[in-house]
SEKOL-100547 format. One line per 8 residues: number of its first residue (from 1); their letters; for each residue x, y, z of C-alpha. Coordinates in steps of 0.001 Angstrom, whole numbers. Example, Ala and Ser with C-alpha at 12.3 -4.5 7.8 and 13.67 -1.06 7.14 Angstrom:
% SEKOL-100547
1> AS> 12300/-4500/7800  13670/-1060/7140
***
This chain:
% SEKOL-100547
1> XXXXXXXX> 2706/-18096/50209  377/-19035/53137  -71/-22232/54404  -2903/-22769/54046  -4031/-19959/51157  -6140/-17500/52846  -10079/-17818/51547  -9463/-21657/51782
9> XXXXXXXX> -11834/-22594/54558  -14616/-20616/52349  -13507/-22902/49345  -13705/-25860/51126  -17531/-25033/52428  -18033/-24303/48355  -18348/-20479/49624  -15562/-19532/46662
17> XXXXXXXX> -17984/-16153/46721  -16965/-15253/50025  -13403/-14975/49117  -12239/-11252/48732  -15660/-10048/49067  -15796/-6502/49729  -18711/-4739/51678  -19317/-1171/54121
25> XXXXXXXX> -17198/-1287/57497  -19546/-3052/60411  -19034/796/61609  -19603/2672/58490  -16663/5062/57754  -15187/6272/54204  -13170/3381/53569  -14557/-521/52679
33> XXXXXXXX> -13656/-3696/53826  -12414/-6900/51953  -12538/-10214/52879  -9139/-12260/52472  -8399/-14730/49720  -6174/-14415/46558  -6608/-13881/42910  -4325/-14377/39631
41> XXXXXXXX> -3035/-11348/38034  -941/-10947/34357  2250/-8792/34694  5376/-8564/33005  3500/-11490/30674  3585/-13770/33186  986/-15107/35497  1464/-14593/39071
49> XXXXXXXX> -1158/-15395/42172  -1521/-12656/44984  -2586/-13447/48355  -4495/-11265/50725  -4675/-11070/54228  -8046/-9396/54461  -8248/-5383/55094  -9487/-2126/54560
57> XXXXXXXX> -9326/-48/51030  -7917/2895/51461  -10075/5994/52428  -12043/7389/49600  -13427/11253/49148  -17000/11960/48629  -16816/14504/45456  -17378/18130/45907
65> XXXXXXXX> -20791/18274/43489  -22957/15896/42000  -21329/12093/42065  -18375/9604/41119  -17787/6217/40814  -14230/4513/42333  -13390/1731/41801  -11461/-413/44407
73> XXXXXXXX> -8818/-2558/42814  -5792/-4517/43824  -2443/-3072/42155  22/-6465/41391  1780/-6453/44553  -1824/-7222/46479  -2534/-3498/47482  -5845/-2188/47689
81> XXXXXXXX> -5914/1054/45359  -8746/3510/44658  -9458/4629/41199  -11375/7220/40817  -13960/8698/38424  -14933/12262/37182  -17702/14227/39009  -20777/14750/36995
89> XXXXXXXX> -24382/14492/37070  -24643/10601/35446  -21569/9787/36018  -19266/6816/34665  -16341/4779/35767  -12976/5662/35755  -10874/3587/33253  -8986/372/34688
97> XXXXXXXX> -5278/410/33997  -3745/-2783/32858  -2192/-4643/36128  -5457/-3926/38450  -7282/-6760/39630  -11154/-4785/40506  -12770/-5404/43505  -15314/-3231/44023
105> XXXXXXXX> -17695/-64/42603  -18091/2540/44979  -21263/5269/44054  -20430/8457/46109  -22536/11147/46039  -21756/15185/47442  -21918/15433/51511  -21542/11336/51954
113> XXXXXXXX> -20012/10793/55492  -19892/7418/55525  -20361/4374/53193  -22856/1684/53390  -23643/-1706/51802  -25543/30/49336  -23432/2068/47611  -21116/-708/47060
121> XXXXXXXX> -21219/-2618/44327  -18860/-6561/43827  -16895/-5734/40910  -14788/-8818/41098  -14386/-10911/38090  -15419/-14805/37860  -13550/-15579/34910  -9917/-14989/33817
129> XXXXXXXX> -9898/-12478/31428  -7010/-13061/29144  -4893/-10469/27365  -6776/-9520/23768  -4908/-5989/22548  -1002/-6110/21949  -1711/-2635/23569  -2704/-4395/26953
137> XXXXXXXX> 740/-6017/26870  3482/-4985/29817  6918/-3168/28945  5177/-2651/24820  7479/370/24631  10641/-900/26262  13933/-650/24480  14468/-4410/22302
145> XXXXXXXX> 10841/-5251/23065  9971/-5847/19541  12875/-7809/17595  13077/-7440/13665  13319/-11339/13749  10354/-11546/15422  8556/-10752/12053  8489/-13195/9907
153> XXXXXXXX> 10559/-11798/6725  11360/-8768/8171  15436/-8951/8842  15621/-10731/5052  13471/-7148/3485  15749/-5060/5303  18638/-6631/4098  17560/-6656/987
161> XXXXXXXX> 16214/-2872/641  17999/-359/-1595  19713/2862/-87  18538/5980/-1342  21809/6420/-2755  21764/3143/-4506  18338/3799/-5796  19640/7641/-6982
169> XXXXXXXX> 22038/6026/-9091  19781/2815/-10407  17790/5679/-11496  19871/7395/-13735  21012/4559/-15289  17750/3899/-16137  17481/6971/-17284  20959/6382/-19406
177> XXXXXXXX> 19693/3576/-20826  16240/4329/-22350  17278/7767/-23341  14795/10183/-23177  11349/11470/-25663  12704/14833/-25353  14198/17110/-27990  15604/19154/-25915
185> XXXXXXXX> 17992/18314/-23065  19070/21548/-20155  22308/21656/-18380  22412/24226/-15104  18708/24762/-16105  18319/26742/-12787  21331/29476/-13346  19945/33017/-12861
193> XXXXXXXX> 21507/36263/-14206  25166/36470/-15642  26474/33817/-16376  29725/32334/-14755  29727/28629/-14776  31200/26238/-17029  29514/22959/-17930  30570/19711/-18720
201> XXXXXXXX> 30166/16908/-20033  32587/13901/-18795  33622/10260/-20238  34567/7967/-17482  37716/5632/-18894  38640/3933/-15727  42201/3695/-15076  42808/6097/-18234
209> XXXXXXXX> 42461/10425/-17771  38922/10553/-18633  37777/13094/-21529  35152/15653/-21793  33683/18490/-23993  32633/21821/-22075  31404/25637/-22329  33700/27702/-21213
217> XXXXXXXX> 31571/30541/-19482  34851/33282/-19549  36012/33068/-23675  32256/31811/-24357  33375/28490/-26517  33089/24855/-26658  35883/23240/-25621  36967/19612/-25546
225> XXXXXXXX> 40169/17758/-23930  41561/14437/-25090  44105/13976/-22106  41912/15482/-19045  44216/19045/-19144  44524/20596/-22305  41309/22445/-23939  40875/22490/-27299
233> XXXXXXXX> 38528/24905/-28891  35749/23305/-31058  35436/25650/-34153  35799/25080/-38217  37847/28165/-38578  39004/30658/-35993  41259/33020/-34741  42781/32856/-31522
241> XXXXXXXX> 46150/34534/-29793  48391/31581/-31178  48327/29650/-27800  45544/27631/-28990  46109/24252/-31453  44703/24976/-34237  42902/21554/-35624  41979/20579/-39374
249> XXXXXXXX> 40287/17640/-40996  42634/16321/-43307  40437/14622/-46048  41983/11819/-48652  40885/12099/-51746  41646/12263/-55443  39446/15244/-56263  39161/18210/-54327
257> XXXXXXXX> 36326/17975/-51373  33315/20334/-51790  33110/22262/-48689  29682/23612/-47576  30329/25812/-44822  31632/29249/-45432  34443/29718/-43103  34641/26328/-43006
265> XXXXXXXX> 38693/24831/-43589  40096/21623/-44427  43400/19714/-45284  43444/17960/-48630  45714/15221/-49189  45652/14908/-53137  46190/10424/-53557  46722/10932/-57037
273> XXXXXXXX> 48790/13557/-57561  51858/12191/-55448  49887/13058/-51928  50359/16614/-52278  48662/18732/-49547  46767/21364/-49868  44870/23693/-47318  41122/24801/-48972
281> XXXXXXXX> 39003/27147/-47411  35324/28173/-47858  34529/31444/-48244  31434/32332/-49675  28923/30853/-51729  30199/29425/-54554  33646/30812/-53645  36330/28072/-52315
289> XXXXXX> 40019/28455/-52570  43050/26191/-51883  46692/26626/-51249  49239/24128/-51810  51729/23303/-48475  55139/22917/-49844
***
């Protein structure tokens, strides 16, 4: 920094005005003159103070029709920078990027050779004029410029969000749990044309084989496995190739049970008539049968 600042004699003679002042070249050409002194500029969020030597903007083009503002400003390194505005008929400044310090309006107009006092206008600011939009702020988009922990909360939410997988399964057992107002309940609902899959329905037993009951698409039955490899078929009475158990309700009794579906067998085990076993089938109304296993 210069020792002393430059714009300090104007200070001391309360001429703070004087500082960085711009105005037309004492020979008018197309660029403007600005007195020396310093200002304060935000950048990177921190507040630095520029000196200036005194000097000349750089040289600014008169537009091709009609007018245009520019606007003279100091970029943060104490460069003089021109800025400048659309060509129109009424026109209006340019926009001021963050990190420009103004110094001056410039109103050009087509077929201007050279500038004069009048057609520059002190833009400089008298007050500080302090960051207000998070949108003003330097490096906003930089990589780690907005910690989660700089939210209050934020980190603990995250942590404490569910996964969509999570939340998939929650869901269905919810849905396990309440059951369902339906009547009616679809497996595969979106198969199309022949059929070829089968479908199940599994019991999870943890450590043990789990069970299940399924439709087997190829010999068109209900099956059901007890040990997670053989499939049994799920019929009262059937006939099958002799590679298939064939399973029977064996009912204890000391009167012979009333069956009520033709084709419908069971195994009677006669308690009072020395457990003698007998095999009754069903097979018609009104129309049941039984033969004794000896």
């Amino acid at each position: 920094m210069n020792v002393p600042l430059y714009g300090d004699s104007s200070r001391k003679l309360f001429s703070h005005l004087t500082t960085l002042a711009p105005s037309a070249q004492d020979s008018p050409n197309m660029t403007i003159k600005v007195a020396a002194g310093g200002f304060w500029i935000q950048s990177s969020g921190t507040w630095s103070y520029v000196e200036y030597v005194g000097g000349n903007s750089p040289t600014l083009t008169a537009p091709s029709a009609n007018a245009k503002w520019v606007v003279v400003a100091f970029n943060p390194s104490g460069a003089l920078v021109a800025l400048n505005g659309s060509e129109a008929s009424s026109p209006v400044l340019p926009t001021i990027p963050k990190d420009r310090y103004p110094i001056a309006f410039v109103y050009l107009i087509a077929g201007v050779t050279a500038i004069t006092n009048s057609m520059v206008f002190d833009a400089r600011p008298l007050f500080c004029n302090p960051i207000r939009s998070h949108a003003d702020l330097a490096d906003n988009t930089g990589t780690d410029s907005h910690p989660i922990a700089a939210i209050t909360g934020l980190t603990a939410a995250l942590a404490a969000k569910v996964e969509s997988t999570a939340l998939t399964t929650l869901l269905a057992d919810k849905a396990d749990q309440d059951g369902s107002n339906a009547v009616t309940f679809t497996l595969n609902k979106d198969a199309t044309g022949t059929p070829s899959a089968d479908v199940y329905f599994y019991v999870e037993r943890g450590d043990s084989t789990n069970v299940a009951i399924r439709w087997n698409e190829s010999t068109e039955k209900w099956e059901y496995t007890d040990n997670g490899s053989d499939w049994i078929v799920l019929s009262s009475f059937y006939v099958n190739d002799g590679t298939q158990e064939f399973v029977l309700k064996l009912v204890e009794a000391t009167t012979e049970p009333t069956i009520t579906t033709t084709g419908a067998t069971v195994l009677w085990k006669d308690t009072d008539d020395s457990n003698r076993i007998y095999l009754v089938f069903k097979r018609g109304v009104g129309d049941q049968v039984k033969v004794e296993l000896v």
